[in-house]
N, C-alpha and C positions, 0 to 999 in steps of 0.2 A: 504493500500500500504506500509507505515512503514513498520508494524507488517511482512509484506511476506517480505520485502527486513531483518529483524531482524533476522527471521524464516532463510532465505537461509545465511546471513555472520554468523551466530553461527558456533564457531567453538568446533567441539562434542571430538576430538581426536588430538592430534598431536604424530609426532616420533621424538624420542630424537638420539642422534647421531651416536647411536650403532644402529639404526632401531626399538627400541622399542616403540610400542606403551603402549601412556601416556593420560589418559583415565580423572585423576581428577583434577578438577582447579587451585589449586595450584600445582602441577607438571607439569602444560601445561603452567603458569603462570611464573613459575622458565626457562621453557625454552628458553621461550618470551623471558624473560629478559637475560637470558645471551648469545643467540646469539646474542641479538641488541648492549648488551655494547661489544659484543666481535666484531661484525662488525662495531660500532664503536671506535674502541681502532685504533691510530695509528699503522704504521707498523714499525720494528725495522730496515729495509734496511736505509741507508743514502743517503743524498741529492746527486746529481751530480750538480755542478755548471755549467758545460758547456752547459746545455740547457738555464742558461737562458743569456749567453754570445753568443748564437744565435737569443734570440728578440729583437726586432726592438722596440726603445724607441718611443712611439707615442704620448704621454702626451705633451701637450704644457705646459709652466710657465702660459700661460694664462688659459687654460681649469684647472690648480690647483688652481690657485685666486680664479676663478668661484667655485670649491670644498669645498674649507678650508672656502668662508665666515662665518661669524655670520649667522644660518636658521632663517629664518625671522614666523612668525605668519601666513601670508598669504601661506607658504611651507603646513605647517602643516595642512591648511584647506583645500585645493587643493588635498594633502594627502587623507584625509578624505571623499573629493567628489569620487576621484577616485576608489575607494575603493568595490569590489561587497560588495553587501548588505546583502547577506545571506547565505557565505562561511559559513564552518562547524566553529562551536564553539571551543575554548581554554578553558584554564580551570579557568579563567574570568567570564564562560558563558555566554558572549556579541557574538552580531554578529555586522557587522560595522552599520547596517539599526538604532541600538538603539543609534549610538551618531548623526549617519546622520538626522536621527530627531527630535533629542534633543540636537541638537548643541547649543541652545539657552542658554540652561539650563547649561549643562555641556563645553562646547566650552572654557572658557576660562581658568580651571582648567587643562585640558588636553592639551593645547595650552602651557600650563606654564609652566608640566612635560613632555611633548615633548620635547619642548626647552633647559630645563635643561639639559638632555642628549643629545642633538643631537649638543648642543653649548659645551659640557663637562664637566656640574657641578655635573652629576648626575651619578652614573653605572646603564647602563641596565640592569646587572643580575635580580635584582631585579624582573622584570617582564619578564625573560627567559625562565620560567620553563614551558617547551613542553612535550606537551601528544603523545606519538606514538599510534594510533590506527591499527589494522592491515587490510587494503581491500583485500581480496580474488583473485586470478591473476583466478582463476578455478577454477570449481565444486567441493566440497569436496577438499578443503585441508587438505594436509596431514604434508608438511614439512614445516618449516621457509620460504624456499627458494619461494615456492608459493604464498605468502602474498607481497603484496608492501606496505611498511611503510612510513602512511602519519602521516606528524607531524600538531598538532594541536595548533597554536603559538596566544599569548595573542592578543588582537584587539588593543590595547595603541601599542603591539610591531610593529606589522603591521604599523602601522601609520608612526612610525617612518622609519622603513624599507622603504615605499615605498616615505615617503619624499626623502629619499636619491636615491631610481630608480631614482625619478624624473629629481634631480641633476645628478645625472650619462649619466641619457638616453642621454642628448644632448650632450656626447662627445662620444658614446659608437661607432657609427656610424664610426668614425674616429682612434679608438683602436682597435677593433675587426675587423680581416682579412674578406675581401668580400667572402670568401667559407662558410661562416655562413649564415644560412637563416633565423632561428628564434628568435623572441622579437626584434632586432636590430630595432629602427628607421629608416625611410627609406628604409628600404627593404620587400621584398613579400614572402613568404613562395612559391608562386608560381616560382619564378627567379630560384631555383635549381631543382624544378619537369622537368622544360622546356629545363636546361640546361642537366639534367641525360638523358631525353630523348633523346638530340641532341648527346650524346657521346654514341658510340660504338667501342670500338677499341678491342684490342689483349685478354686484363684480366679487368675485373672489379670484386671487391670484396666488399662487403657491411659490413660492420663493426657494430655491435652491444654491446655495454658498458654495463656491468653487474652491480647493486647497482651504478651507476653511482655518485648520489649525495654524498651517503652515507660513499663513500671511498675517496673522498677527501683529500689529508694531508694538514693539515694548513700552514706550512712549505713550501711548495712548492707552493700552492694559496697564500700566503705573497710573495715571494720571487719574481713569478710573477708579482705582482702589482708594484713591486719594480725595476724591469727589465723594465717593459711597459713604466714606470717614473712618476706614482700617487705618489704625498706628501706624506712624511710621515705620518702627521697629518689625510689626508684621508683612510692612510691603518690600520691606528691603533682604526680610528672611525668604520671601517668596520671588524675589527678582533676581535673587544669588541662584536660586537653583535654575531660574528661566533661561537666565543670560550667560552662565558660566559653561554650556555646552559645546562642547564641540564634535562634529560628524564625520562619518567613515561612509561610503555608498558602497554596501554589498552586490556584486550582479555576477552570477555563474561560479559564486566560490571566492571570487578576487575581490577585493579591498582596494579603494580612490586610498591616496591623501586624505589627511583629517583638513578642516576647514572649519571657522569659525563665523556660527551665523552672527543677522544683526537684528532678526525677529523671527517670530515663528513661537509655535507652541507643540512639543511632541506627541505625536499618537504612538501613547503606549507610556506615558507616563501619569501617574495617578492624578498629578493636579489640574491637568490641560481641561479637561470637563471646566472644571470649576471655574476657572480662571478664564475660558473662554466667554460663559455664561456673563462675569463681570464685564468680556469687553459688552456682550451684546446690550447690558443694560444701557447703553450708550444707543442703541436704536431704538429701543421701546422709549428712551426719554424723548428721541426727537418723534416720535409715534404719538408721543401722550401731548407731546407742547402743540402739535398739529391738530389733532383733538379738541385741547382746550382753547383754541383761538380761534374753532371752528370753521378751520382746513379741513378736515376730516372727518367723516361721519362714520361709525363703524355698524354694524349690526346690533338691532335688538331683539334681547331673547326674554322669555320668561314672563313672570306675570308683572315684576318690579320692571320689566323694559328695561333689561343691563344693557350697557354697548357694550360690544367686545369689536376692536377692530383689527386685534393679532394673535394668534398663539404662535407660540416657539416649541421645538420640540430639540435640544440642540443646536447644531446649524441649519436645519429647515423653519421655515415659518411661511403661513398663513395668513395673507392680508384680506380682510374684508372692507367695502365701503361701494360709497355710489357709483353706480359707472357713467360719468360726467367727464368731460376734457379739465376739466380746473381742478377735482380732485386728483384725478391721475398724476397729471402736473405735481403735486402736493407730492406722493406718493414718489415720483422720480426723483424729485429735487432730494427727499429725505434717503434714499438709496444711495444717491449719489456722494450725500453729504457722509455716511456712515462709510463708506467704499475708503472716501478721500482721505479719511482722519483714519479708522479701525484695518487700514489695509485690505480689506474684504472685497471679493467681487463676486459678483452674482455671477452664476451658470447658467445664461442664458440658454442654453439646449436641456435644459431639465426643471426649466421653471414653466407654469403654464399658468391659462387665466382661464376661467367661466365666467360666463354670463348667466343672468339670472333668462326667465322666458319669456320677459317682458321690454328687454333695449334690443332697441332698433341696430340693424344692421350695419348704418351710416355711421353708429357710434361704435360701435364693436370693432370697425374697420380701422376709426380714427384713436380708438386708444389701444388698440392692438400696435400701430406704428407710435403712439408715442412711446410705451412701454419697449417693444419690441421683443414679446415673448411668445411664444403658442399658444393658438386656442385651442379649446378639449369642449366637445360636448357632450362628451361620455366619461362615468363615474372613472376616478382617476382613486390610486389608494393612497392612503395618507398614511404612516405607519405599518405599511404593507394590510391595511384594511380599504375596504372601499368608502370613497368619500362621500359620494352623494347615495341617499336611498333609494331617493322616488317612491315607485311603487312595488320597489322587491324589500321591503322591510324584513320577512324571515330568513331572506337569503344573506341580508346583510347581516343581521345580528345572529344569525348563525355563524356566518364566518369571527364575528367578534368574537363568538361567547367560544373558537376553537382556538382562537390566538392568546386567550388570557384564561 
């Protein structure tokens, strides 16, 4: 089984930027690496400070106490319990399963250098150093763009990482806007399937993030944390592990040069969820300022008439609102403005809009080209469930009631 899953990710060919096919290792090898440092290189656009003089400070003095304490010995083992046991290898070659049982052995050594870092005696660099391997998105690839780059991050780093999830989780709940549905405590991945289904109005468009992690700028994930009201002491313990990484590009066995990004956030390290979700707070605030100045109209549900005009599920989300030229307008400008500052860009071949049954075709036409996304006029799935019902209600909520 190995051997067949080795057989089909070899990668036999890749095209370099002109469309040339590049046939031998090290030229497939060189291309690895300089799109990954070129997708990871910051972007030269500057900050806007006005978005983050639209979020809402949700940090208490007390959930920072709770932050900034001394990690205690018991974080660190709890850390370690939590931990799957037989995630893909770092370049360590540990998986967590080898301290989980031989914690006896080793526990107090890694308990020691945990703490030293996570209390601030120690740099994490040291054990930063991530392997990018690349997983195939489709049969026979051919370009960069088809590969999703998972990073392979040391198991000591992990450790520490998800000591801090741990810390974080229990105020995360209270930070991040209720149109999020996924990792947050307390919440269901189910809670926005049930509420996409319930909203049908004038436009819904579904939004798709391109290299979502990977375009991050630091700059604006700082500046967030800072905006929310995280200690400084907490953002600076979380910017050392962001920013002190450096990358290997695995492709057919062989190893790039290491390289030093200048934004980006790794899939495949505990805190990227989290810390992503901080940046997007930075769209739902330009989302709600649009809202309240009565730019934008979102959907009403319910018998209290809630608006909802977004959910997030991750890096997808779900925009609702009128399908008008002036909102839409509203609607790009605010894309554009989150793109320019949070490094994000939309996926235009994976984002798509509906219409409700009642706008005309003149208009569908004209905000279809302002937008410039696909139309769907068939039930599309949102969470790998189908979005719209209609009039197959048991067939939908059958498919729900088999996914959860």
């Amino acid at each position: 089984m190995a051997g067949q899953r080795h057989i089909r990710n070899k990668i036999n060919e890749l095209k370099d930027e002109n469309g040339n096919r590049v046939l031998t290792k090290d030229e497939m090898i060189k291309i690895a690496s300089d799109y990954s440092e070129k997708l990871f290189s910051a972007s030269e656009a500057g900050m806007d400070d006005h978005i983050f003089g639209l979020v809402e400070k949700r940090v208490t003095e007390c959930m920072n106490t709770n932050l900034i304490k001394q990690f205690s010995e018991e974080e660190v083992c709890n850390a370690v319990k939590s931990m799957p046991a037989l995630k893909a290898l770092g370049i360590d070659g540990f998986a967590a399963i080898f301290f989980q049982r031989y914690w006896h052995i080793v526990g107090t050594d890694i308990v020691g250098y945990c703490l030293d870092i996570l209390n601030g005696q120690k740099e994490v660099s040291d054990l930063n150093k991530t392997r990018i391997v690349l997983i195939p998105k489709l049969d026979k690839p051919k370009n960069m763009t088809h590969f999703l780059p998972i990073s392979l991050c040391n198991v000591i780093y992990k450790i520490i990482a998800k000591a801090m999830v741990n810390r974080m989780s229990d105020i995360l709940g209270d930070c991040i806007n209720e149109a999020q549905g996924a990792f947050i405590p307390g919440r269901l991945i189910s809670d926005n399937v049930l509420i996409a289904y319930e909203v049908l109005h004038s436009l819904k468009m579904k939004k798709n993030t391109s290299k979502a992690y990977d375009r991050v700028e630091w700059d604006f994930l700082a500046g967030m944390m800072k905006s929310l009201g995280f200690h400084d002491d907490w953002i600076v313990l979380l910017m050392r592990c962001v920013c002190s990484v450096s990358y290997s590009v695995q492709l057919n066995g062989i190893c790039s040069d290491w390289f030093s990004p200048s934004r980006g956030l790794r899939q495949g390290d505990p805190l990227s969820p989290y810390l992503f979700f901080i940046c997007a707070e930075g769209f739902y605030s330009l989302l709600e300022d649009a809202k309240n100045r009565g730019c934008m109209r979102g959907a009403s549900i319910g018998k209290e008439r809630i608006s909802i005009n977004h959910l997030f599920f991750a890096d997808d989300c779900i925009l609702f609102g009128d399908a008008t030229s002036e909102r839409v307008h509203t609607v790009r400008d605010i894309i554009r403005a989150y793109e320019s500052n949070a490094g994000q860009r939309v996926n235009y071949d994976k984002s798509l809009i509906f219409f409700g049954a009642n706008v005309k075709e003149e208009i569908k036409e004209e905000i279809t080209q302002i937008l410039g996304v696909r139309v769907t006029s068939t039930p599309e799935k949102y969470l790998g469930l189908p979005m719209m019902v209609g009039g197959r209600n048991s067939w939908a909520f059958a498919n729900f009631k088999d996914r959860f």
